[in-house]
DOBA-293994 format. One record per atom (N, C-alpha, C): z, y, x; residue in three letters. Coordinates in steps of 0.1 Angstrom, whole numbers, plus 5000, padded with zeros to 4 digits. Example, Ala and Ser with C-alpha at 12.3 -4.5 7.8 and 13.67 -1.06 7.14 Angstrom:
residues 2
507849435132ala507849555123ala507849675132ala507149785128ser507149895137ser507950005129ser
//
This chain:
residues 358
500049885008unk500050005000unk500050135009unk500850145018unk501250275028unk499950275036unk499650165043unk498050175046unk496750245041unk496550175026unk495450205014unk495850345011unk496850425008unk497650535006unk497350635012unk497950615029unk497650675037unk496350755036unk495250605035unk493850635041unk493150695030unk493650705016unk493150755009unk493350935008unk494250935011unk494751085011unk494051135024unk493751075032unk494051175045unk492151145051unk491551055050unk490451085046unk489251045039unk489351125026unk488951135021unk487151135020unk486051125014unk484851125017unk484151125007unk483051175006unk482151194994unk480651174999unk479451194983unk478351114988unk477651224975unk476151174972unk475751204963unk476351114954unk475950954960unk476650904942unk477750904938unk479250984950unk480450964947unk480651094937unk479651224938unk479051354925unk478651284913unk478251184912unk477451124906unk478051034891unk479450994899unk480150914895unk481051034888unk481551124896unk482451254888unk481651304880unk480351354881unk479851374868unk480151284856unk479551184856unk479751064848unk480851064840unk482251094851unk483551064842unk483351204833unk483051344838unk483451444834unk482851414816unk481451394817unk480451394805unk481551304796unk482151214799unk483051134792unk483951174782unk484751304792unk485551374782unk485151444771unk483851474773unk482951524758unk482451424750unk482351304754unk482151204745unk480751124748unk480151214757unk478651144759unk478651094776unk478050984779unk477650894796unk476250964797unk476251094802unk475151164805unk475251214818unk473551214823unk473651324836unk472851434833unk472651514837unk471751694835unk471751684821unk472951684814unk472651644797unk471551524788unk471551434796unk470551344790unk471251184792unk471451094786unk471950984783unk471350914794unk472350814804unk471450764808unk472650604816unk471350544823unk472150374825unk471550374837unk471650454847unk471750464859unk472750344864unk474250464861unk475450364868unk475750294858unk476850264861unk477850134856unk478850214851unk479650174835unk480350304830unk481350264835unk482450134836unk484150134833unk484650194844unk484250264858unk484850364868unk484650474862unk483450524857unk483650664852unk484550654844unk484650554829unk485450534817unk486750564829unk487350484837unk489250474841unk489250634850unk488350654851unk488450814863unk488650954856unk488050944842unk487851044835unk489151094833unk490151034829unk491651114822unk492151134832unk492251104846unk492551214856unk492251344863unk493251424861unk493251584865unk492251594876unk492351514885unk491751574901unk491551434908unk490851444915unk489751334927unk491251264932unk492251344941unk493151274948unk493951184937unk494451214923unk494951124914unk494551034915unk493351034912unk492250894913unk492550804924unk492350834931unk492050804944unk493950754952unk494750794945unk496650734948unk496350614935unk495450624922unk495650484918unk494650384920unk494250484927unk492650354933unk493350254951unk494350364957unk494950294964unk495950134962unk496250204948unk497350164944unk496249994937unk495649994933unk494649914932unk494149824942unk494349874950unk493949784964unk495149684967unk495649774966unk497549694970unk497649584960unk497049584947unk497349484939unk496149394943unk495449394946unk494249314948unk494849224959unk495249294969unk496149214980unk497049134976unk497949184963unk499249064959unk498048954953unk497248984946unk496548874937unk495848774944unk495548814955unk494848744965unk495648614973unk496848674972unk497848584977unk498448464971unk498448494953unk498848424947unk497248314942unk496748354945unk495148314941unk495248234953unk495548234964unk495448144976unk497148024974unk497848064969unk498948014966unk498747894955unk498347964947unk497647884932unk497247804940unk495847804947unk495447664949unk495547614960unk496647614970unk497447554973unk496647544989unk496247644993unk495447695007unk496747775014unk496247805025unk496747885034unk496348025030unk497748075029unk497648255026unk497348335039unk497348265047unk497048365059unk495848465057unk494948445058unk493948525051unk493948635039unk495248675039unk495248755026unk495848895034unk496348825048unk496648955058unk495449045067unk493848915065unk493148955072unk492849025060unk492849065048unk492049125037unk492549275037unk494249255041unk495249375036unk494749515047unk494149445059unk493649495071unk492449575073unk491749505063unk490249475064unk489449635066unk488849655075unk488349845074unk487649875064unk486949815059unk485749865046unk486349865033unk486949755032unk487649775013unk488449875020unk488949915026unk490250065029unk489450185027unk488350165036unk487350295034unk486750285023unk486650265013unk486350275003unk487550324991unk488450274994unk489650304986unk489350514988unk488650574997unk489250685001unk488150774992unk486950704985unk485850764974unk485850734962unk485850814954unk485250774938unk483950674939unk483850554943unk483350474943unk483150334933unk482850244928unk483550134922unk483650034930unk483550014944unk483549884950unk484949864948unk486349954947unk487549904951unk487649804935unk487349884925unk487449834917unk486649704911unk485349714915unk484749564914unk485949454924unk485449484934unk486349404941unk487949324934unk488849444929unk489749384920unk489449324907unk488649324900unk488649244891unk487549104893unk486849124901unk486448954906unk487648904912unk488248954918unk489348854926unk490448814913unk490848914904unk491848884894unk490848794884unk489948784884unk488748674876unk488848544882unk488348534893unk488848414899unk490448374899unk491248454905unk492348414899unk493148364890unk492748374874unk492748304864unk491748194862unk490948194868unk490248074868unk490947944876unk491347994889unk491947854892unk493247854883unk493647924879unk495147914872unk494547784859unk492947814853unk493147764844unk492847824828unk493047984834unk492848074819unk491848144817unk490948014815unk489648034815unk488848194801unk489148194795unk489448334786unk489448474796unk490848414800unk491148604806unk490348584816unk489748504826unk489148484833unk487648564829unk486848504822unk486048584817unk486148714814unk486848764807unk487648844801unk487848974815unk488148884826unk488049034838unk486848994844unk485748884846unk484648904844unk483348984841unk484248984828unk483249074817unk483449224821unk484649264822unk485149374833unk484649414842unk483949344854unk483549354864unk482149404860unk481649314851unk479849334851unk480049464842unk480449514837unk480449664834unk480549764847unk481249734859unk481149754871unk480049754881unk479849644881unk478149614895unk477649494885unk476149544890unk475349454884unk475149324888unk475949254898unk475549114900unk476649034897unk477649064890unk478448974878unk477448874870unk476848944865unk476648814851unk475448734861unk474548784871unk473548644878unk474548564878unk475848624889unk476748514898unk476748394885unk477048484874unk478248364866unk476648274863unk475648344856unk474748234859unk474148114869unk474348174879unk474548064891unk475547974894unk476148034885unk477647914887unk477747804881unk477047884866unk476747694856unk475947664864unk474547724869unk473547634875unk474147524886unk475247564892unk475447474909unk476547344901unk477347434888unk477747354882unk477647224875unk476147244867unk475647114861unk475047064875unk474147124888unk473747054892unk474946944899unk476246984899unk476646884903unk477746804899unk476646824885unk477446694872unk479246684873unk479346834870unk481146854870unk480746914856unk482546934846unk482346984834unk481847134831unk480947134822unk480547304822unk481547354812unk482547294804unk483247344797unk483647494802unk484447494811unk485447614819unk483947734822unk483347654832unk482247774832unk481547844820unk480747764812unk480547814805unk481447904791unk482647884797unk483647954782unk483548114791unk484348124804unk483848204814unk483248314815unk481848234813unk480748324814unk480148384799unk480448284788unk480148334775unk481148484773unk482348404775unk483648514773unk483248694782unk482348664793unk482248784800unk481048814794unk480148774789unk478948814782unk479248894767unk480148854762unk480448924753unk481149034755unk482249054765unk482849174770unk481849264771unk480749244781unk479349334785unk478649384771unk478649254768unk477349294760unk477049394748unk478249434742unk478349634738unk477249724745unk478149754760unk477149854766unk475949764766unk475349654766unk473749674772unk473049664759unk474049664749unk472849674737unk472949884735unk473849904740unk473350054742unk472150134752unk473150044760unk471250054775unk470350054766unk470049904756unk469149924754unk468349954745unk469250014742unk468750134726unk468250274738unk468750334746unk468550424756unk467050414763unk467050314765unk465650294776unk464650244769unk464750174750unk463950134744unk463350044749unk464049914755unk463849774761unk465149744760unk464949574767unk466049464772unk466549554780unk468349554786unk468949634797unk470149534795unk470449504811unk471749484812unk472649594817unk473949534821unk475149674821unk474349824829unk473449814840unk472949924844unk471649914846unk470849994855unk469549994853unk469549914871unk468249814873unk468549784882unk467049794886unk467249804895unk465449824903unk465149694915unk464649594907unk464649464915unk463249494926unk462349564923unk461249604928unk461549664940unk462449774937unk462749864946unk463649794958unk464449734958unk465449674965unk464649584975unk463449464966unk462649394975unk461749474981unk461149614979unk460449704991unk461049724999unk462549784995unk463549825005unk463649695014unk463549595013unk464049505022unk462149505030unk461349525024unk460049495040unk460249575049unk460749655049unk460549795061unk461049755075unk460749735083unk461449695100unk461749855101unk462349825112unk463549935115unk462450075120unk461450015129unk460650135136unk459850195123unk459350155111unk458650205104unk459550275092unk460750305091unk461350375084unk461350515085unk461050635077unk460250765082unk461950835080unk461850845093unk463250975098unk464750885095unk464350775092unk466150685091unk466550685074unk465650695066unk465350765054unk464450645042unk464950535038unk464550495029unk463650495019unk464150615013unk463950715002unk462850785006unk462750855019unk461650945020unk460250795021unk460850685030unk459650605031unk459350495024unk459250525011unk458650504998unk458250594989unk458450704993unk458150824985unk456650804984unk455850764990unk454650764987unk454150644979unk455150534972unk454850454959unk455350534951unk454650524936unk454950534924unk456050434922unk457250464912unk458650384910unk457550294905unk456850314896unk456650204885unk455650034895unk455350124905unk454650014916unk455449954928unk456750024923unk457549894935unk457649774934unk457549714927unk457749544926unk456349494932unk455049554929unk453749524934unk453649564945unk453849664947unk453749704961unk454849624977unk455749564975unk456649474977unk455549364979unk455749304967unk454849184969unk453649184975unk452449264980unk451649314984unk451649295004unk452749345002unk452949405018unk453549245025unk454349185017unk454949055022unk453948985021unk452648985013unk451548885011unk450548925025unk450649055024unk449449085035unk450449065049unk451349085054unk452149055066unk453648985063unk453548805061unk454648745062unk455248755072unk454948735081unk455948745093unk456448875099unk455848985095unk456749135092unk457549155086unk457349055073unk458449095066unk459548995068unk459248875073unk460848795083unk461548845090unk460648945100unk461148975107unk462349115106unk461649205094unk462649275086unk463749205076unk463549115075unk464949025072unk465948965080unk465348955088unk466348905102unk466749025104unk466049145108unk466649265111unk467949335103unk467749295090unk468549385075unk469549285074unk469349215076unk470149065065unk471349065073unk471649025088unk472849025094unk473749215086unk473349305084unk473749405077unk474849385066unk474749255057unk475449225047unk476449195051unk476749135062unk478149045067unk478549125075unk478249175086unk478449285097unk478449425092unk479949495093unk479949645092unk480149705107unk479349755111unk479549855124unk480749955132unk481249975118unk482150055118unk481550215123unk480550235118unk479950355118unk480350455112unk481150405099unk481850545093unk483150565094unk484050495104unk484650495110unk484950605122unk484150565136unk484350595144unk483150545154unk483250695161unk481450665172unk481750625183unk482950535185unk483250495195unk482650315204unk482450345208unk481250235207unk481950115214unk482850125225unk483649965226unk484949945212unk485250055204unk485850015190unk484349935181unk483850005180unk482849905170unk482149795175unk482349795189unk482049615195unk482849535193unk484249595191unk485249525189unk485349455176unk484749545164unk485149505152unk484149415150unk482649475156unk481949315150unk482449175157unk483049235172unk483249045174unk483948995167unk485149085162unk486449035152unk485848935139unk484849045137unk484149015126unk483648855126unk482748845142unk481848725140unk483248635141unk484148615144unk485148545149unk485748505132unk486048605126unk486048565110unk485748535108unk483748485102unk483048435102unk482748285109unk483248235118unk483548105128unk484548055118unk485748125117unk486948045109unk486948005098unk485748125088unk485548055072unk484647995073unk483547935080unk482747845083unk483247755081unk484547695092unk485447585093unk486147565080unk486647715074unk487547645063unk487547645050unk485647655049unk485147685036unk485247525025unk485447435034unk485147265026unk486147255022unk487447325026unk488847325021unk488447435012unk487847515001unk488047584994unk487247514976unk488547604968unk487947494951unk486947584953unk485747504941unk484547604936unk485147754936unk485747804926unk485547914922unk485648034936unk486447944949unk486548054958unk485548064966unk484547964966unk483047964976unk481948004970unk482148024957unk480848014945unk480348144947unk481348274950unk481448424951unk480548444963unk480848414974unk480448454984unk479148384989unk478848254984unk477748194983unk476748264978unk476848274968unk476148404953unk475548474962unk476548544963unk476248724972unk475248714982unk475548584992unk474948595005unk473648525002unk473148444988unk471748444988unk471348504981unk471848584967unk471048694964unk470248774968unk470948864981unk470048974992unk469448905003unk469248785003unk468548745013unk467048795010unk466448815003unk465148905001unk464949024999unk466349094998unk466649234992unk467249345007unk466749485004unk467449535015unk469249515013unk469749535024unk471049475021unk472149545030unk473249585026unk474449695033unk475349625031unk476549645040unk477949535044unk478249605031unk478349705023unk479849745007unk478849644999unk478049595002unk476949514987unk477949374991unk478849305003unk479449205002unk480549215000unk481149334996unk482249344993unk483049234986unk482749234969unk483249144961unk483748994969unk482548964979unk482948854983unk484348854998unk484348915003unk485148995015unk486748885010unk487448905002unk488448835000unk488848665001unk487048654994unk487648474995unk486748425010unk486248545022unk485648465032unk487148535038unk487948645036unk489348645046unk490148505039unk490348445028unk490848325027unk490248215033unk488748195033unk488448055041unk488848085054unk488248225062unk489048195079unk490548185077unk491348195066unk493148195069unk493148025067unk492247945061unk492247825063unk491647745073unk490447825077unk489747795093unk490747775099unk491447875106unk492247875121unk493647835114unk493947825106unk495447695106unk494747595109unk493847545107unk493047415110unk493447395117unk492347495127unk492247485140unk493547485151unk494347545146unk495647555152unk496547415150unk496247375137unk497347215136unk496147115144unk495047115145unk494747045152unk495147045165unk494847175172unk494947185182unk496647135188unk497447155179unk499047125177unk498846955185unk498246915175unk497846765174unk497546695184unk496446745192unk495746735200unk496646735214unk497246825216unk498246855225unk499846735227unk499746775214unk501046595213unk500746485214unk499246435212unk498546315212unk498746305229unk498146415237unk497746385255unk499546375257unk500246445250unk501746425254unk501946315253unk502246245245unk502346075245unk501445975252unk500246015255unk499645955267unk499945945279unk500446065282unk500846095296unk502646065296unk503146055286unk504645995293unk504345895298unk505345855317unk504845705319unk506045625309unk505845495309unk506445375305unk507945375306unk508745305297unk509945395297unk510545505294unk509845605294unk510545755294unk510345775278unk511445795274unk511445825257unk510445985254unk509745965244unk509046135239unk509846195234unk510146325239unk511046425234unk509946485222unk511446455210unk510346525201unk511546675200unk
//
């Protein structure tokens, strides 16, 4: 808490979309989800909806701390529930990106807490509320309701009961599905919780690093029409596959690896943090086979979704808690083995006669 607190107060940071989102709340208090006065399904409403009834940015932002801190208790007992190693809930409490985020009108802090309190009733078993903060979330970011779709998918494929899932996912479909029949009275089509630009995302993901005009995404697309991103994507991957591999190899490590660039320019600190990082990464590797469904299903999701899509470390956020639980089960492994291992050559090496001191 004194951590999340701290960092939220002291610094502070803003964006276009974190204007974006304060607008949002503000139009709220008049009754309409508008931008320049016109209705619209850009964002995702339940951050603006919880942001709105406070006075000022810092309010928000001591219960968006405060938010984080609970995400950390839930994390614990969600690791406790199913009967894992909580160590990993110290690498979460730590973690630089969910902190830095706690310090914007953003919704990652808050996606983040209600997938983890989603999952959390799920292994408990309460499959309802489970959905139920679910449904919560997909009002939040748009890749709630695929996940839960891919969940029955992995689920039937491996002939376990869809009961739980499916109550789940119906239960969070119904929470959502208010706002997107408003979407979609607004855009006069199908719309789920926000507007999402699948087109644009997979252009974003062709670009190699040197062809990006000024470091500028946005400017180097400017010369497609929106309505021709999805073709034009597909176009450029058809005419140069292996350009566009090779801009995936380039983008894709992005999703797991934060730099620590908005941090600090200090450049043996942000060496530091990726090796920490890849070292995290080594331990949930190991201690992902020790995790139930619901705690691998998240991070699984995430990490093939953007494998075609441009892709930024806060887009893995959601998942960030249950890969700090698989390394807190990695390296106890690794450590009782290693225990193991050490007492096994100990009993080899006493000679004959000499009792083992235990």
């Amino acid at each position: 808490m004194i951590v999340r607190l701290l960092y939220a107060l002291t610094f502070v940071w803003s964006s276009a979309e974190t204007e974006e989102y304060i607008n949002l709340a503000l139009s709220l208090r008049v009754g309409t989800f508008a931008l320049n006065g016109a209705p619209t399904t850009v964002s995702p409403v339940l951050l603006p909806l919880l942001a709105s009834p406070f006075p000022t940015v810092e309010a928000f932002l001591l219960a968006q701390a405060f938010l984080g801190t609970l995400t950390c208790w839930l994390l614990y007992l969600t690791a406790r529930k199913s009967r894992i190693s909580s160590w990993g809930t110290w690498l979460f409490v730590f973690a630089p990106l969910p902190i830095h985020y706690t310090a914007a009108v953003l919704p990652e802090t808050l996606l983040i807490f209600l997938v983890v309190a989603a999952v959390y009733f799920w292994t408990a078993g309460n499959w309802y509320v489970a959905g139920f903060a679910f449904g919560l979330a997909a009002l939040t970011g748009p890749v709630v309701l695929p996940l839960l779709a891919f969940a029955v998918l992995v689920t039937a494929v491996r002939k376990q009961s869809l009961k739980p899932v499916l109550l789940i996912a119906g239960t969070a479909l119904l929470v959502a599905l208010p706002w997107m029949i408003r979407n979609s009275i607004v855009e006069g089509g199908p719309m789920t919780t926000q507007q999402i630009s699948i087109g644009r995302d997979l252009l974003y993901g062709t670009f190699r690093k040197d062809e990006i005009v000024e470091g500028s995404l946005t400017a180097t697309v400017a010369k497609f029409p929106k309505e021709t991103y999805l073709r034009a994507a597909v176009e450029r991957i058809g005419v140069d596959p292996v350009s566009w591999v090779m801009a995936r190899i380039e983008q894709y490590p992005r999703l797991f690896i934060d730099t620590g660039g908005n941090l600090t320019s200090n450049f043996e600190f942000r060496l530091f943090l990726v090796l920490v990082q890849l070292a995290i990464g080594v331990f949930a590797f190991i201690g992902v086979r020790d995790l139930s469904f619901p705690l691998w299903i998240v991070p699984l999701f995430v990490a093939g979704y953007y494998l075609p899509f441009w892709a930024e470390s806060r887009f893995f956020l959601p998942a960030v808690p249950f890969v700090c639980l698989s390394a807190g089960v990695g390296f106890k492994k690794l450590r009782l083995s290693s225990r193991g291992a050490r007492s096994k050559g100990g009993d080899e090496a006493a000679p004959s006669g000499i009792p083992r001191r235990t």
